[in-house]
Each structure stands twice: as structure tokens, then as C-alpha cells.
matplotlib code that plots the C-alpha trace (Angstrom):
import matplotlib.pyplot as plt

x = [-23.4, -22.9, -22.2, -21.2, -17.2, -19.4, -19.1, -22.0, -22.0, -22.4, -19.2, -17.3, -14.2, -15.0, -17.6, -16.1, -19.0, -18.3, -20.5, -21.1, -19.6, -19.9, -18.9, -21.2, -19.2, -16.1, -16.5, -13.2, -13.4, -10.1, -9.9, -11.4, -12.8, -16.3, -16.9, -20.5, -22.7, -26.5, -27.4, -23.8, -21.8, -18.2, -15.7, -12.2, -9.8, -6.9, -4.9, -6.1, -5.5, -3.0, -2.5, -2.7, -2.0, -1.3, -2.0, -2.9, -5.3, -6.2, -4.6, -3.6, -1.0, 2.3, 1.0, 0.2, -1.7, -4.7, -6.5, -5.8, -7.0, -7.2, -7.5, -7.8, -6.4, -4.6, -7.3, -10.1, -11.1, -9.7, -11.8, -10.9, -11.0, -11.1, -10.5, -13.9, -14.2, -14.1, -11.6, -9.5, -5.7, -7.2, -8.7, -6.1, -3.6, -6.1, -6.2, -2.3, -1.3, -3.4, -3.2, 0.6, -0.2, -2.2, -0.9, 2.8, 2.5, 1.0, 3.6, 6.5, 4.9, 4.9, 8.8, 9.5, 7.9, 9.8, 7.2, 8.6, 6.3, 6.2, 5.9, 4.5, 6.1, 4.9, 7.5, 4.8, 1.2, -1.2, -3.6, -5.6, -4.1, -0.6, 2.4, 4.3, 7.1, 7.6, 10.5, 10.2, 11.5, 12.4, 14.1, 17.2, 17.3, 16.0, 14.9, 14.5, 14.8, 17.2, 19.3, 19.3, 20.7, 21.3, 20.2, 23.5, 24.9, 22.1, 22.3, 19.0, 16.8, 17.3, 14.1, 14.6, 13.9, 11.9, 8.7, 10.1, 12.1, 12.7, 16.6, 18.0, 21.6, 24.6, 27.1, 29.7, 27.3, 25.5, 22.1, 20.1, 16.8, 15.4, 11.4, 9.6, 7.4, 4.1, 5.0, 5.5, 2.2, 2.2, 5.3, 5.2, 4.8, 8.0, 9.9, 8.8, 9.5, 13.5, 13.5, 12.0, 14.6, 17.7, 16.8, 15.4, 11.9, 10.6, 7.0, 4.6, 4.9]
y = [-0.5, 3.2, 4.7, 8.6, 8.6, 7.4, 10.4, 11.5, 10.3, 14.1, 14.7, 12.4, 14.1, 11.3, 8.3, 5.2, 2.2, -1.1, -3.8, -7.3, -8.5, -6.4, -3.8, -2.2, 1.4, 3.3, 6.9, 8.7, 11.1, 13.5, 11.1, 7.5, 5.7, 4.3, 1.1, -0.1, -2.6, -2.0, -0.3, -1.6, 1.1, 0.5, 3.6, 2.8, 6.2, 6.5, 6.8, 3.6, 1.2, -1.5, -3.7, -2.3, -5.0, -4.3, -6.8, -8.0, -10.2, -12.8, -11.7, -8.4, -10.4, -10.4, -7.0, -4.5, -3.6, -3.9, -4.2, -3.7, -4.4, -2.8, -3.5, -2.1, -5.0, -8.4, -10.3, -8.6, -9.6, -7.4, -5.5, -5.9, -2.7, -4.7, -4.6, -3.3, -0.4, 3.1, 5.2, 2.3, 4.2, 7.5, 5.7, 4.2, 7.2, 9.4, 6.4, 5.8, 9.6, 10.4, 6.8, 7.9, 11.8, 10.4, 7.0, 7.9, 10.3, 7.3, 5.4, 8.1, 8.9, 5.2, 4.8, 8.2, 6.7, 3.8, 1.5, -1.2, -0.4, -4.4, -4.9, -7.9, -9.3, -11.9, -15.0, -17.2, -17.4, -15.0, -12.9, -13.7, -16.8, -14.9, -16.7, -14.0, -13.1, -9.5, -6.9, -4.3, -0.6, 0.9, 4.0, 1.7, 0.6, -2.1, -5.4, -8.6, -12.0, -11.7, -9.2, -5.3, -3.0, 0.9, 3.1, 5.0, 1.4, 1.3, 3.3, 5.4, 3.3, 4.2, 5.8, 4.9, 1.4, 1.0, 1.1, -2.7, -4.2, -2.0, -3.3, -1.9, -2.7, -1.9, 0.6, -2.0, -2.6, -5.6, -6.5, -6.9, -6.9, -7.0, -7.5, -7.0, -3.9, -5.1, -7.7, -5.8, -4.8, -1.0, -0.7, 3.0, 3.7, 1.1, 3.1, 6.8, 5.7, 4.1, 7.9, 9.0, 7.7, 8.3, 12.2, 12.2, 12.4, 9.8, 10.1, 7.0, 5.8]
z = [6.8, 7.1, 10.5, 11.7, 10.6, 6.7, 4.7, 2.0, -1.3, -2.4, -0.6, -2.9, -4.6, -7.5, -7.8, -9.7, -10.6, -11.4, -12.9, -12.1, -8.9, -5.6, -4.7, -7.4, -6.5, -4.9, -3.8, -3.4, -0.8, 0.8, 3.7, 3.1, 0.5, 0.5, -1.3, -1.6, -2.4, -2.7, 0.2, 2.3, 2.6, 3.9, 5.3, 5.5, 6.4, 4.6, 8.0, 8.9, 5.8, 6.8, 3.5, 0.0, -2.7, -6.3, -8.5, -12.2, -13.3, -16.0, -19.5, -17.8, -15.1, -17.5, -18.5, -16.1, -12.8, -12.9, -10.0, -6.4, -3.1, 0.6, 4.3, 8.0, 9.4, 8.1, 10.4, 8.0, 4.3, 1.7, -0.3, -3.8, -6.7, -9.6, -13.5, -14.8, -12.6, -14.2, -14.7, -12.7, -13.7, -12.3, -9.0, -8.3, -8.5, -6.6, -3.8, -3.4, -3.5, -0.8, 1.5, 1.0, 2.0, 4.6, 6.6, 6.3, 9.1, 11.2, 11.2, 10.8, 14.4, 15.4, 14.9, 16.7, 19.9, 19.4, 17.8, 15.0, 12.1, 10.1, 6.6, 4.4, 1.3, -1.1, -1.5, -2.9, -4.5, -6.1, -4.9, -2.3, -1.3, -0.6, 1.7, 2.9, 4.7, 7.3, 7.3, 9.8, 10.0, 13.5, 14.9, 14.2, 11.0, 8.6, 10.1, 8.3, 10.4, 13.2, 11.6, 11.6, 9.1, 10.6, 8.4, 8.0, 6.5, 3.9, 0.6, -1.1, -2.9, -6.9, -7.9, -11.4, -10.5, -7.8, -9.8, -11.0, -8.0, -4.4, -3.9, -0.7, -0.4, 2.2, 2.4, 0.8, -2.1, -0.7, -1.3, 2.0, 0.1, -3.2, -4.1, -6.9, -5.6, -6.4, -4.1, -1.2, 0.1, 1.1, -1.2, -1.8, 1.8, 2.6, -0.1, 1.8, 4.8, 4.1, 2.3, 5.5, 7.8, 5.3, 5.2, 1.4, 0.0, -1.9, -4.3, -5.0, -8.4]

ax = plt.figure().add_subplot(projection="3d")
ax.plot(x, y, z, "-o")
ax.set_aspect("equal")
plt.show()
């Protein structure tokens, strides 16, 4: 399906094909990404993804990523960028960096108008059949279950880690939460967005 907001194909910063199942290609363009099948063509705007899932697959899973998957909305399927595709380490950099550049403005202006801005993370399953569980991030701090963490009693997230496991811990040395970050979904924009609030600047891995 391709409507207005579909950009060309010849307007694609890159074109990355993938054979057997569908989608049989993903154009990455500045703002979106077009995946398609056949004729199907499917626009999703950076600014709008919801859910991006980083995952690895057969052999690859004690390995490394190697695939990943997107959405608009957690109601809606996920469309899945899998092992096989071209050039999948340089896709996938190009698509984080700039849903990163691009969403994390979205919901930076959310939480200035007061919105709580939720966050999924895995506690059980593999990918797509995922149980997960929501932390939030407000104008007021971190919020997981009933409780809330200011963000003056939290301390920066160690970048040297993070690419493993996001740990957030209190101002007494506490942890408050710790998750293997490919099993938060949106994780690098979770880790901006703590940065965000604490008055640093945080970089996807």
C-alpha cells in the first residue's frame, strides 16, 4: 500500500533487499523507512515508531544481534528486519541513529506537557511471543509499579555498560532497575531520555 506521506524509491538514502520471506526490501530514507513486499509498500516515520526490538536469532542468539523489528503502535504487527538482509549492521545503525535523532524529541515534548511517556521490557519469552512488563518516565522522575524515583535521587547511567545491561540505581547506590538492554524495547531512546532529564547527553550504541 503506498499512500502521499510514501516517499519514492529514488529518494531512498539506501536500498537494502532481502531474500526469501517478505518483506523482499527496506528503503532507508531521512525520515521513515519503507519496507516492501511485491508491489505493498509500507511507510512508517521515524517520529512515529513506538516499539523497536533487538533481537538474535537461531545460532546467532548467544552471539550477537541480528535482527530487529519495528512498530507504530503495540496494537499493530511488527515488521520484522531479519538476518539475511543486506548490509544488516549498516541498516540497522543508519535506522537507530536517526529513529533516535528523530522520535526523542516526540516524547522529550510529551513529558514537558506533562505527559508519562511508558516503556516496555521483556521479563519473559523470545521474540514475538514477548511477556513484558512497563516503566514509565515523567516530568517527575522514574516510574516502575507504584513507586517513583525523582530524578535528582537517581545517578547517570554508566555508558560503558549499558550496551550489556541499563542499571539505574539511587543516590545511596541502590539498584531500582537493571535490564539487559536488548530487552528493553526502545532501549537507546529510554537511555537518552534518563540522560535527557539528568542534564547529560547520551549516544545510541
Amino acid at each position: 500500500m503506498t499512500n502521499s506521506k510514501t516517499p519514492q524509491a529514488s529518494d531512498a538514502l539506501a536500498v537494502f533487499t532481502h531474500t526469501g520471506s517478505a518483506p523482499d526490501r527496506f528503503e532507508l530514507h531521512d525520515k521513515g523507512v519503507v519496507s516492501q513486499h511485491g508491489d505493498t509498500r509500507n511507510y512508517a516515520a521515524f517520529a512515529d515508531i513506538q516499539d523497536l526490538c533487538l533481537f538474535a536469532s537461531g545460532l546467532a542468539a548467544a552471539v550477537q544481534v541480528d535482527s530487529f523489528a519495528y512498530r507504530t503502535d503495540s496494537a499493530q504487527d511488527w515488521t520484522v528486519v531479519p538476518s539475511g538482509t543486506s548490509e544488516f549492521p549498516a541498516f540497522m545503525d543508519g535506522f537507530r541513529s536517526r529513529y533516535v535523532e528523530q522520535r526523542l524529541p516526540v516524547l522529550e515534548a510529551m513529558i514537558a506537557n506533562g505527559t508519562r511517556v511508558p516503556f516496555r521490557y521483556i521479563k519473559a519469552g523470545e521474540f514475538p511471543g514477548l511477556e513484558t512488563q512497563e516503566l514509565a518516565l515523567s516530568a517527575q522522575g522514574l516510574h516502575i509499579g507504584g513507586a517513583t524515583w525523582p530524578y535528582e535521587s537517581l545517578k547517570r547511567i554508566d555508558l560503558n555498560d549499558w550496551t550489556e545491561t541499563v542499571t539505574l540505581q539511587d543516590d545511596s547506590g541502590k539498584t531500582v532497575f537493571s535490564c539487559l538492554a536488548t530487552r528493553i524495547l526502545s532501549s537507546d531512546l529510554l537511555v537518552n531520555l534518563v540522560y535527557d532529564q539528568l542534564g547529560q547527553t547520551a549516544e545510541y550504541a
